[in-house]
C-alpha positions in Angstrom: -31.2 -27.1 106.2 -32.7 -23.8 104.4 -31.2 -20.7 104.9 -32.4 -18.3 106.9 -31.7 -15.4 104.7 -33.9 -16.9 102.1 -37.8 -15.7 102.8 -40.8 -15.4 101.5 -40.8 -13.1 100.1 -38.3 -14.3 98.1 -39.7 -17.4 97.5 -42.6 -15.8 95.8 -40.1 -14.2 93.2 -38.1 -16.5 90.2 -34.7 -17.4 90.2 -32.2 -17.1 87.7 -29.0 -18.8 87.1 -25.9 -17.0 84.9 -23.9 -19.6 83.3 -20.8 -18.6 81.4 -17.2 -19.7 79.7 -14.9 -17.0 78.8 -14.2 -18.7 75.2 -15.6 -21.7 72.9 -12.5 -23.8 73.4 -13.4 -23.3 76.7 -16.9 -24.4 76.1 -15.7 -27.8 73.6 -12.9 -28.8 76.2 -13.8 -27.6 79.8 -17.3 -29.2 80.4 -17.0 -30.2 83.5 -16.9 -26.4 84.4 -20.1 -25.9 82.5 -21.9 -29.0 84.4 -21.5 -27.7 87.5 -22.6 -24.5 86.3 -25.8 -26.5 85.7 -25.3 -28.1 88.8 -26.3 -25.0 90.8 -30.2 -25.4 89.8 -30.0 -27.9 92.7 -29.1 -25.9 95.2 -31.8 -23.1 94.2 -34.2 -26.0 94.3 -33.1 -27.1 98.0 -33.6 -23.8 98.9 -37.5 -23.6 98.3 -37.6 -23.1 94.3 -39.8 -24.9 92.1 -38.2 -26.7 89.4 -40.0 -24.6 86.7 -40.0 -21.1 88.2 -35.9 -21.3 88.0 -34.4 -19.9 84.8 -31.2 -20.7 83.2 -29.2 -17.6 81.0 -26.6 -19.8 78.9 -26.2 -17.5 75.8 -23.1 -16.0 77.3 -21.6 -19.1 76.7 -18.4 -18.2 74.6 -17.8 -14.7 75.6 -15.6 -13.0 77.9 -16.6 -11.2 81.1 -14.6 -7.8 81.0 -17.1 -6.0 79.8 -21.2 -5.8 79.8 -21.3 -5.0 76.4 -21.8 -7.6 74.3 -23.3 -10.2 77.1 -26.6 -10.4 76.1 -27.7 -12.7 78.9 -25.9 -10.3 81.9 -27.9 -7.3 80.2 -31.2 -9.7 80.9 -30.4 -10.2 84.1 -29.7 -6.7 85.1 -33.2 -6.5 83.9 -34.7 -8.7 85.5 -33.7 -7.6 89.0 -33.8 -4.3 88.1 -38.1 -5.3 87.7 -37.8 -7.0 90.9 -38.7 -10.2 89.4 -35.5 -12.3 90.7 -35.7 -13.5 94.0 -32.1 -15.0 93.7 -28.9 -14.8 91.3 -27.2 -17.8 91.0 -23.6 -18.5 89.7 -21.1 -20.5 90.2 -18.5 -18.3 91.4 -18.3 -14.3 91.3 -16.2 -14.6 88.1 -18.6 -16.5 86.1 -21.5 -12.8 87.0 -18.6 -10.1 86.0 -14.7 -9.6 85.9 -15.0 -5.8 86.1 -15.5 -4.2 89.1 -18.1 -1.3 87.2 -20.4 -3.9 86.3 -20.2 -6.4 89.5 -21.0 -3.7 91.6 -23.6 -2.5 89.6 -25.1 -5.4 90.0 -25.0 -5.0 93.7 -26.3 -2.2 93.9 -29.7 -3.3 92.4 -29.5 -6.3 94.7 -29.8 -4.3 97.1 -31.9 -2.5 96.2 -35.0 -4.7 95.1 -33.9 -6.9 97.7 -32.3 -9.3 95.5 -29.9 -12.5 96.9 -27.0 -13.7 95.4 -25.7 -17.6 95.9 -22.4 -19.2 94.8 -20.9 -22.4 95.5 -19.9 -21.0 98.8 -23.4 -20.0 100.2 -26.1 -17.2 99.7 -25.5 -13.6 100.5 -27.9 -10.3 101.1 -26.3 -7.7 98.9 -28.4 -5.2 101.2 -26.0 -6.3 104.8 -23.5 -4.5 105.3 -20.9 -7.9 105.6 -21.9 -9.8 103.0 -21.7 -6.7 100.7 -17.9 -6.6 102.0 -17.5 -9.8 101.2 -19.0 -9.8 98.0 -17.2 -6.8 97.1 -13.8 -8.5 98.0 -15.0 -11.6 95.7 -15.5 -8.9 93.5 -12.0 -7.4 93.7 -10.0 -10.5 93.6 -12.0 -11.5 90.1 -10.3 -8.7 88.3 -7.2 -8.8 89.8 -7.3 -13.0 88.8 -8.1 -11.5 85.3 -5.1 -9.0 85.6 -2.8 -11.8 86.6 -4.1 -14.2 83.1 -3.5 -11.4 81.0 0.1 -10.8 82.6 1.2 -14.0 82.1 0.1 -14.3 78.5 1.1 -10.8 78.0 4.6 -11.5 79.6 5.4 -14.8 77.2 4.2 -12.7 74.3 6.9 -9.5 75.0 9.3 -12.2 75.9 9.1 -14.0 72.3 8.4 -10.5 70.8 11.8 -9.3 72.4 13.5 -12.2 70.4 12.1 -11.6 67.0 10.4 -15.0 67.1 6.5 -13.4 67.8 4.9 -15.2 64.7 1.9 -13.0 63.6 -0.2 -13.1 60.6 2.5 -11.8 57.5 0.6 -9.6 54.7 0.2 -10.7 51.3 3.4 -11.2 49.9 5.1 -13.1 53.0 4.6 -16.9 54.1 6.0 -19.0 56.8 7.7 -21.6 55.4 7.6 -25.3 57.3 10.9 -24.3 59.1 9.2 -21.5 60.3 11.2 -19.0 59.0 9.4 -15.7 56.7 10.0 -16.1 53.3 9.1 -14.2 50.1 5.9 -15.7 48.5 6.9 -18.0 45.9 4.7 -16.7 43.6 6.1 -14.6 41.0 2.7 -12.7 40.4 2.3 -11.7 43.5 6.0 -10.9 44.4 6.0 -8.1 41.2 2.8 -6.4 42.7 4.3 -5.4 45.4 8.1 -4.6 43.7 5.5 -2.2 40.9 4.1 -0.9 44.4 7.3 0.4 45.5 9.1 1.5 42.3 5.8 3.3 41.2 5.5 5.1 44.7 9.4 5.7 44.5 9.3 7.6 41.2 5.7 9.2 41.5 5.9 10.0 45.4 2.0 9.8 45.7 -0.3 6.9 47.4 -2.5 8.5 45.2 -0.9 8.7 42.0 0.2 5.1 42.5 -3.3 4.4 43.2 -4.0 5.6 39.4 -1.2 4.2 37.6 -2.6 0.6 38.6 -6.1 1.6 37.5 -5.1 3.2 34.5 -2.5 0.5 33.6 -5.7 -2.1 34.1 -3.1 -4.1 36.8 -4.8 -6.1 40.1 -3.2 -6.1 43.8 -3.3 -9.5 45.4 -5.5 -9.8 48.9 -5.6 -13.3 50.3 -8.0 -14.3 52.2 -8.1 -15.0 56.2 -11.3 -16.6 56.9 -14.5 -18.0 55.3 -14.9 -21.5 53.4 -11.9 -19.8 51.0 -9.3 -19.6 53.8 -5.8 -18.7 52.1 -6.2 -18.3 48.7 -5.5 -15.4 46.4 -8.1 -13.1 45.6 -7.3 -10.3 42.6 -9.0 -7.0 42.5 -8.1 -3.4 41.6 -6.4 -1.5 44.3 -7.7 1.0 46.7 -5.7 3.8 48.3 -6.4 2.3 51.8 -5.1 -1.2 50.4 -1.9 0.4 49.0 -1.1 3.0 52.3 -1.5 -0.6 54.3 1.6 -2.0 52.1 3.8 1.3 52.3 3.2 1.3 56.2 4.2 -2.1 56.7 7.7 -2.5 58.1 7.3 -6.2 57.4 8.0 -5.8 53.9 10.8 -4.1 54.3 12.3 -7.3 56.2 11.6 -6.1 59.7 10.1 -7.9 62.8 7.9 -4.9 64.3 6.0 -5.0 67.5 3.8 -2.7 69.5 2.5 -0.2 66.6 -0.3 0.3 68.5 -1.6 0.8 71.8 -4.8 -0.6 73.2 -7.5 2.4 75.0 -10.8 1.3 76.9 -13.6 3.1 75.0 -16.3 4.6 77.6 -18.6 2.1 76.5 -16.8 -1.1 76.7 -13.8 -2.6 74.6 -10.5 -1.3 73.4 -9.7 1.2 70.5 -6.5 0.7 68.9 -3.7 3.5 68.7 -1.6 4.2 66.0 2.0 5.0 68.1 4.7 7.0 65.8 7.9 4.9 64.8 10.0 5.9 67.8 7.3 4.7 70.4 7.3 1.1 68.8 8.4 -1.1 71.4 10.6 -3.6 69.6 12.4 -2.8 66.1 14.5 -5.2 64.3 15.5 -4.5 60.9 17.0 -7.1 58.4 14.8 -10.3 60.5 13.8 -12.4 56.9 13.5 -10.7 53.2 11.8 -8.2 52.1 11.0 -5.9 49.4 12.9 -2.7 50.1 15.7 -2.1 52.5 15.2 -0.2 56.0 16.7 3.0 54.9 14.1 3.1 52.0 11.4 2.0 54.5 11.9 5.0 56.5 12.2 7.8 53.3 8.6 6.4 52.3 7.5 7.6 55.6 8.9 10.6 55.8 7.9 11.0 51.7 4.0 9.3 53.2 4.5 12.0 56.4 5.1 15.4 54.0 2.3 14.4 51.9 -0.5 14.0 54.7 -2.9 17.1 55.2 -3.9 16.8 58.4 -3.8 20.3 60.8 0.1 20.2 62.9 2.3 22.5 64.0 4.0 23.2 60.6 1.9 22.3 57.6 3.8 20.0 55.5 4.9 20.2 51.9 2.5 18.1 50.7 2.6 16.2 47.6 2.8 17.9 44.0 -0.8 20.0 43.0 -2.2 22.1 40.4 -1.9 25.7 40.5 0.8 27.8 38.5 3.0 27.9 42.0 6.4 26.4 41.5 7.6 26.1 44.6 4.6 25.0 46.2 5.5 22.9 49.2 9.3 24.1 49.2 9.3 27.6 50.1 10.4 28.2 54.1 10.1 31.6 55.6 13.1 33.4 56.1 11.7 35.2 59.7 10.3 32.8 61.3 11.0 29.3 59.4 7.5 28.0 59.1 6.5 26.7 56.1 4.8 29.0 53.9 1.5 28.6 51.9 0.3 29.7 48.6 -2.5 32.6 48.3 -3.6 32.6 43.9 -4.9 36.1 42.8 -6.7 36.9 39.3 -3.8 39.4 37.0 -4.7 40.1 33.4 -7.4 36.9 33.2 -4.4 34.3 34.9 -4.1 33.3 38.4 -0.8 34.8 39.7 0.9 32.3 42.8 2.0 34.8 46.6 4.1 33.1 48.8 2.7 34.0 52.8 3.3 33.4 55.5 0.0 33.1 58.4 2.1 30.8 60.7 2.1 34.5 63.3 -2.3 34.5 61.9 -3.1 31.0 62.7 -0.9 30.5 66.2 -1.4 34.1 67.6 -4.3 36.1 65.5 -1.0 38.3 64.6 -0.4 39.8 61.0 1.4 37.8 58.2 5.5 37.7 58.6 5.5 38.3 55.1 4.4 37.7 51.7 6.5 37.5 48.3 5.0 37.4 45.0 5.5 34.2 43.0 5.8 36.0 39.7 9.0 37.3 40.9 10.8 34.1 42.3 9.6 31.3 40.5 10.8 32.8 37.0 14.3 33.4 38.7 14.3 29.7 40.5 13.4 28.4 37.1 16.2 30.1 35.1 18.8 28.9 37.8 16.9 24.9 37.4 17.6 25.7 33.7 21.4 26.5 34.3 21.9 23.4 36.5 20.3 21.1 34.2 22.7 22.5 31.8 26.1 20.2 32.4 24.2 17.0 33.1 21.9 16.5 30.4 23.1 13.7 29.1 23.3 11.6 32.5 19.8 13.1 32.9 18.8 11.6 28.9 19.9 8.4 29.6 18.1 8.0 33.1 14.8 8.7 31.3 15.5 6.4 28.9 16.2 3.2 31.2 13.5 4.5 33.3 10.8 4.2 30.5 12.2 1.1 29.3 12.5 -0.9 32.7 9.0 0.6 33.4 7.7 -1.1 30.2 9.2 -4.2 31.3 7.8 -4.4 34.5 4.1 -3.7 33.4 4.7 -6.4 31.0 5.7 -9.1 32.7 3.2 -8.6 35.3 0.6 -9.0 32.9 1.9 -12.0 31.6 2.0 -13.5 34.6 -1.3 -12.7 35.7 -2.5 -14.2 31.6 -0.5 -17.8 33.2 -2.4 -17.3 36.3 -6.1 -17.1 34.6 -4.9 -19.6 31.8 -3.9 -22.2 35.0 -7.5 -21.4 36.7 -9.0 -22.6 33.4 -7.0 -25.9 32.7 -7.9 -26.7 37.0 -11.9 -26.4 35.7 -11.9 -28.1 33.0 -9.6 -31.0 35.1 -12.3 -30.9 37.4 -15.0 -30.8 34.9 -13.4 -33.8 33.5 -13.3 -36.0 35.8 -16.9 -35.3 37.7 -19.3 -38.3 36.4 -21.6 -36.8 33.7 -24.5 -38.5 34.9 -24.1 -36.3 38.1 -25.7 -32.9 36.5 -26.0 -31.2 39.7 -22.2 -30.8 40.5 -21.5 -31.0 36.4 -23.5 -28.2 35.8 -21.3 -26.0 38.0 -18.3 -27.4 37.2 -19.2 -26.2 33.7 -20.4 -22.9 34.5 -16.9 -22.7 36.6 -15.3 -23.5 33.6 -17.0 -21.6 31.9 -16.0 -18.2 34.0 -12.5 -19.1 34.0 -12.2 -19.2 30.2 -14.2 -16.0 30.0 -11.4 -13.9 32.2 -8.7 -15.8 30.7 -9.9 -14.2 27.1 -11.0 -10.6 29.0 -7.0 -10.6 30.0 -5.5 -11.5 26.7 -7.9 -8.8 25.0 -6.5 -6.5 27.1 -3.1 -7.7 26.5 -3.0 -7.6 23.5 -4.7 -4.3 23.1 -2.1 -2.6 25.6 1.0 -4.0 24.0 0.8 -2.0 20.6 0.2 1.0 22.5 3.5 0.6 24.7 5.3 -0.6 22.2 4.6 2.5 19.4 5.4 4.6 23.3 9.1 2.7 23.3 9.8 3.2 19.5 12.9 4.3 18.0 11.3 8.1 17.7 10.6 8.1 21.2 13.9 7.4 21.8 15.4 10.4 19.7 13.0 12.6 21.2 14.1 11.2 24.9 17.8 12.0 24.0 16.8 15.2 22.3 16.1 16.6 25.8 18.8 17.2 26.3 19.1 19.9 23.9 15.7 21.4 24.1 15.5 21.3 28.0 15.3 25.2 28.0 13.0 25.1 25.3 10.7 22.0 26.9 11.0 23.9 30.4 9.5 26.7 29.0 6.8 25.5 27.0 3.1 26.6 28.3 2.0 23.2 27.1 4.0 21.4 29.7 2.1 20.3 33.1 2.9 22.8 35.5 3.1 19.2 37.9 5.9 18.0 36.1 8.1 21.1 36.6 7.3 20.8 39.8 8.5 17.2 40.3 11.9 18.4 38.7 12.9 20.9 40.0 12.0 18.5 43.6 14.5 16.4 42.5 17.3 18.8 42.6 15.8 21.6 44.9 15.1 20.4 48.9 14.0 24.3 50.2 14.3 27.4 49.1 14.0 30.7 52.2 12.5 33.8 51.0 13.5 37.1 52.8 11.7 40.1 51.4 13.6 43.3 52.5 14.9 46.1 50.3 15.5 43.4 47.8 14.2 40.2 47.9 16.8 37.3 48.9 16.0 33.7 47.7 17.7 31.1 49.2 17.9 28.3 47.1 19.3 25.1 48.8 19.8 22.0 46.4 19.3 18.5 47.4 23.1 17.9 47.4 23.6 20.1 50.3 25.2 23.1 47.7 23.1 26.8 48.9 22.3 29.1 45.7 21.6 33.2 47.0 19.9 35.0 44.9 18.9 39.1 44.8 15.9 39.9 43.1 14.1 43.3 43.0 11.0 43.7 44.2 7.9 44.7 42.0 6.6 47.9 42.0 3.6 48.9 43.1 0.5 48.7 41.5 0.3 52.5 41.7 3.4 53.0 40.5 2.4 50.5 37.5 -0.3 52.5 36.5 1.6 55.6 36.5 2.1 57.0 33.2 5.6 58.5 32.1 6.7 61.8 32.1 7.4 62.0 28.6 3.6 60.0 27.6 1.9 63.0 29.5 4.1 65.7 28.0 3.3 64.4 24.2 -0.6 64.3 25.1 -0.1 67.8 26.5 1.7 68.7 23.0 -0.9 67.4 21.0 -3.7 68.5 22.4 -2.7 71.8 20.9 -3.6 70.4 17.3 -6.0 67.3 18.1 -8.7 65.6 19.8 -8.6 62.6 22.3 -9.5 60.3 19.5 -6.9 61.8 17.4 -4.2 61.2 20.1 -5.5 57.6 20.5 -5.0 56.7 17.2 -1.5 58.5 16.5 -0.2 56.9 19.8 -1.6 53.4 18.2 -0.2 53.8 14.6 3.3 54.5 16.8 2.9 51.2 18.7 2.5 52.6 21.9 0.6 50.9 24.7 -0.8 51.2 28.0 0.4 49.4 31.2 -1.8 46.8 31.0 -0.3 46.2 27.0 -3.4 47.1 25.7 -3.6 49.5 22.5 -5.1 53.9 23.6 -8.6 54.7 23.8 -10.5 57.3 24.0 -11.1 56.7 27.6 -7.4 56.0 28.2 -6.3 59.9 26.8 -9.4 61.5 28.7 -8.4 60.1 31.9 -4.6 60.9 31.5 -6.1 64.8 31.3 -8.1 64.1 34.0 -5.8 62.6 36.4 -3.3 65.5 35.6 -5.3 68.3 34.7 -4.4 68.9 31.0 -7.1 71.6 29.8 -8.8 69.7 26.9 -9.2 70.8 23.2 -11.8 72.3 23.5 -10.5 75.0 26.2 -7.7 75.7 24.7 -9.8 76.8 21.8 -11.6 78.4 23.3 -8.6 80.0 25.0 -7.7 81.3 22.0 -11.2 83.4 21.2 -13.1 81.0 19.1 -16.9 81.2 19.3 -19.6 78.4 19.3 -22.6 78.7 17.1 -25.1 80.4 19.8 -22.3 82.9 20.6 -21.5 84.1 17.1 -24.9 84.4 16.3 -25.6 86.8 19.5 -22.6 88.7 18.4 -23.6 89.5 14.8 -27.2 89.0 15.9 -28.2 86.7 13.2 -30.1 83.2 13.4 -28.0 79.8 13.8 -28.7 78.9 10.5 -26.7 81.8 9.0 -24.1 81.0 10.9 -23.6 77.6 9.3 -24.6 79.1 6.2 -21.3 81.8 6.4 -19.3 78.6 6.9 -20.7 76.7 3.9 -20.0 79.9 2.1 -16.2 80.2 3.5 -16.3 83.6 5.5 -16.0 81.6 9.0 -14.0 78.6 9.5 -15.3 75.6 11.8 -12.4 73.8 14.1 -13.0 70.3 16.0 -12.9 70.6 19.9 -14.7 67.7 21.1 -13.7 64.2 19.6 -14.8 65.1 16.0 -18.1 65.5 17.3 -18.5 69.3 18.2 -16.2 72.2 17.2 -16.1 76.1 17.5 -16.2 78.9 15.0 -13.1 80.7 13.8 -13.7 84.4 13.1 -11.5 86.4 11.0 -10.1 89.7 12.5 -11.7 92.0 10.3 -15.2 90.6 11.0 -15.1 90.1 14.8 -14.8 94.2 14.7 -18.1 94.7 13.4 -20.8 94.6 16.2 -24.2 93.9 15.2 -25.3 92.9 11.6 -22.6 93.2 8.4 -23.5 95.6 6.7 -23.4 95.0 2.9 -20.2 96.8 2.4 -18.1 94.8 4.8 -20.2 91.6 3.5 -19.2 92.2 0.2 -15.8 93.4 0.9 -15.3 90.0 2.6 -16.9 87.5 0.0 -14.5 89.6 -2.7 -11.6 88.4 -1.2 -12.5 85.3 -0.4 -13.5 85.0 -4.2 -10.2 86.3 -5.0 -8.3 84.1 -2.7 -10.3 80.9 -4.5 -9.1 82.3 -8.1 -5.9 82.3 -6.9 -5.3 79.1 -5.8 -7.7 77.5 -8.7 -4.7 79.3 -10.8 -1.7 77.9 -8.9 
């Protein structure tokens, strides 16, 4: 009997029917769901639809109905009605259309509106009446919750197995289930020295980074094995990548842990979950010591905290960071003594050299305050580094031996992982050439690749020895017996070494690391540097604080007097040049200029040369040729003949006229008399001394 909520309306439009299975297994194993999925076309068929105006959407098959997002076919069919082309939506249950009440009632809603039915193995229903849009809504309700209730029970088994350590989950490379069950070490010795090089490079150079660099520039591959594709399992070799290597010091499973719930699943806006990365004290089940590892738990957690200081992301306090350029020694280390943050480092050009200020802008950033405080590094670092000096002093020889086994077991290391990466390639060739071997030669097609197989395999066999053999005179000649007398000569010359500008400032800083965990600045009267060394031990010391910069450039007392005194006799460049042939030197170090004595009588008001000669009556050449009213050129002529003497006022450049008493009295012209008189005794004076 046709139902009387079909019309003809809708009749005269298609109808569509949604088939879906949540998974493939699904699909392969529960067809008789699927068939009477199918099964519905004869109902729609029953109800007045032609055979070839019904549609069937089936490329949903496979995927789950939680979300809209990736169902193709459900994003057609909101089409479709949303065009008013369906007459009827078919499906076998309210489950099979949508689990999510968002897109279900979405779908209703255009139902509704274009007038659209709905029919399920129970009957049909007109999304636009009031009751069956109740019902359907109900349907709709009890889908999600049935959806709920799957996941909890899968979810519940899971936490319960998780709660006993017995979860399996995929192990990284390294780790294998062995047929017991049980996690185990990977038996392959390649692989297992990897990830010890990992850890012991990481331990000893405390960077991802760095680590990253010492594989590269050591020419040694990180394992990656393969989880899907035609390759399934195997090993694949490559360099390492600093994502690849923070995945291995993050995992907990190396260091023989069973972790679960590191992260927490959030529904994206748009459909699916984003995965949360939870800190280690929100992980819901922790169980140290559950198979072997590679490190122990305690070392596990360091390596975070080490991974945790290094990371440069904006937080509350900035952390210390890992080791940088930059002449700062206690970059990283220095807390403020106010108000404990950590403080940062602010470089500054002195004399051509970038000088290192402690600050502190934890007051600038939080509030838009002024800086707590700010200590010059030129101060405090030489002091911290003369007090690293006098610690290293009574264990120098523990400290010479520990760099000596520490260069020797890191040669070791390197070199037996390259050897057994040569025994890997060399096995990868004799497999080829077994399989090359036995393939029947008459069969080119899978001998030709065979061959070309072989063929590669030999090829990075030789590029490894090559490099081999290359590397291993270059470490050994590092390891020889000079390096070693040098290595316990440390000891001695630590001072000397410590001091040396050649020396990476980076490697200072990693020292002094290892002995000093803070040190608190307080800059007061004095400046008070807290030094507190990894042992626990506290080291106070008092430092003065620099001057200023005005007081600097202030020159001494007893510098300005001696210009004062000389200016007397000579010129600025006179006084330059006596102050260098003494040694002297300005503030900055630099030798006197002229410049450099002009502005000391500028800056405190020293009457030059020139005005003290003139203080004492002498005459330039205009004046003394006004007063004896004669021309210029007379006047120079006098002094060529020796009646007036010439002194230098200005810088050896200018200089005024000294007249003798008994011709300044004469006003006007000489007459011949007093010329005379005057070139008489001067001739008389000359004869004289040509005599003596």
């Amino acid at each position: 009997m046709p139902d009387l909520k079909v019309t003809a309306d809708h009749l005269r439009r298609d109808a569509y029917l949604y088939i879906r299975q949540s998974t493939l297994r699904q699909v392969a194993e529960n067809g008789e769901s699927t068939q009477r999925q199918y099964g519905l076309r004869h109902r729609a068929i029953a109800a007045g639809w032609p055979a070839e105006r019904i549609h069937v959407i089936d490329c949903d098959l496979g995927k789950s109905g939680s979300s809209a997002v990736a169902r193709d076919g459900f994003q057609e069919l909101v089409s479709e009605v949303a065009l008013a082309k369906a007459g009827v939506v078919m499906g076998l249950e309210v489950s099979r259309l949508a689990r999510n009440n968002a897109d279900w009632h979405r779908l209703l809603e255009l139902c509704a509106l274009t007038s659209t039915l709905i029919l399920d193995e129970d009957g049909v229903y007109d999304p636009a009446s009031f009751n069956d849009r109740l019902l359907l809504g109900l349907k709709g309700t009890m889908s999600e919750a049935e959806l709920h209730f799957l996941k909890a029970r899968m979810r519940g088994g899971q936490l319960n197995k998780a709660s006993r350590g017995e979860l399996e989950m995929a192990p990284p490379v390294g780790l294998v289930y062995l047929p017991d069950g049980t996690l185990a070490l990977d038996p392959d010795a390649e692989v297992q020295a990897a990830l010890h090089m990992v850890f012991t490079t990481f331990g000893r150079l405390g960077s991802a980074t760095r680590t990253v660099k010492f594989f590269l520039d050591e020419g040694i591959l990180f394992p990656r094995r393969l989880r899907k594709g035609p390759h399934k399992g195997e090993l694949m070799w490559a360099p390492p990548r600093h994502a690849r290597i923070l995945q291995v010091l993050h995992n907990p499973r190396y260091a023989g842990a069973f972790v679960y719930g590191r992260t927490r699943g959030r529904p994206r806006p748009g459909g699916g979950v984003s995965q949360i990365k939870l800190a280690m004290a929100d992980w819901r089940f922790v169980m140290p010591d559950m198979h072997p590892g590679y490190i122990d738990w305690e070392r596990f957690k360091a390596n975070q905290e080490r991974l945790a200081d290094n990371a440069q992301a904006y937080r509350i306090q900035r952390r210390a960071g890992p080791v940088r350029e930059g002449s700062a020694l206690l970059q990283g280390r220095v807390l403020c003594g106010l108000c404990g943050a950590r403080m940062g480092v602010h470089y500054s050009q002195e004399h051509g050299r970038p000088v290192p200020t402690y600050i502190c802008q934890e007051t600038t950033i939080r509030g838009g305050g002024k800086a707590c405080q700010s200590v010059p590094g030129k101060v405090v670092d030489p002091a911290v580094g003369a007090l690293l000096v006098e610690l290293m002093t009574p264990m120098t020889l523990e400290v010479t031996l520990a760099v000596q086994r520490e260069l020797e077991a890191r040669a070791a290391e390197t070199d037996t992982l390259r050897r057994q990466h040569i025994q890997r390639t060399r096995y990868d060739a004799e497999l080829a050439r077994s399989r090359y071997m036995k393939v029947d030669p008459d069969n080119r097609l899978v001998a030709d690749a065979l061959e070309a197989e072989w063929n590669e395999k030999l090829r990075l066999h030789t590029d490894v020895v090559e490099d081999y053999e290359r590397r291993a005179p270059e470490e050994a000649a590092a390891l020889d017996a000079g390096m070693h007398q040098r290595v316990r000569d440390l000891a001695e010359q630590f001072p000397r070494i410590w001091n040396d500008p050649r020396v990476d400032v980076r490697e200072r800083k990693r020292i002094l690391r290892l002995l000093v965990a803070d040190v608190t600045l307080i800059k007061a009267e004095a400046i008070t540097v807290s030094v507190r060394l990894s042992g626990g031990a506290t080291r106070i010391l008092t430092l003065d604080r620099p001057l200023p910069i005005a007081q600097i450039r202030r020159f001494k007392p007893e510098l300005v007097a001696e210009v004062d005194h000389l200016l007397d006799r000579h010129c600025d460049r006179e006084i330059a040049d006596i102050f260098n042939e003494r040694g002297l030197r300005t503030w900055e170090g630099k030798p006197f200029s002229l410049n450099k004595i002009s502005f000391i009588r500028s800056a405190y008001n020293l009457p030059s040369r020139r005005q003290r000669l003139r203080d004492q009556g002498m005459l330039t050449t205009r004046e003394v040729a006004k007063h004896f009213e004669i021309a210029e050129t007379t006047v120079h002529q006098w002094g060529r003949q020796g009646l007036i003497s010439k002194v230098c006022s200005d810088n050896c450049n200018r200089g005024l006229w000294n007249i003798p008493s008994d011709l300044r009295i004469i006003k006007g012209r000489p007459g011949r008399t007093a010329l005379a008189t005057r070139t008489a005794s001067i001739t008389a004076l000359s004869t004289r001394q040509d005599a003596l």
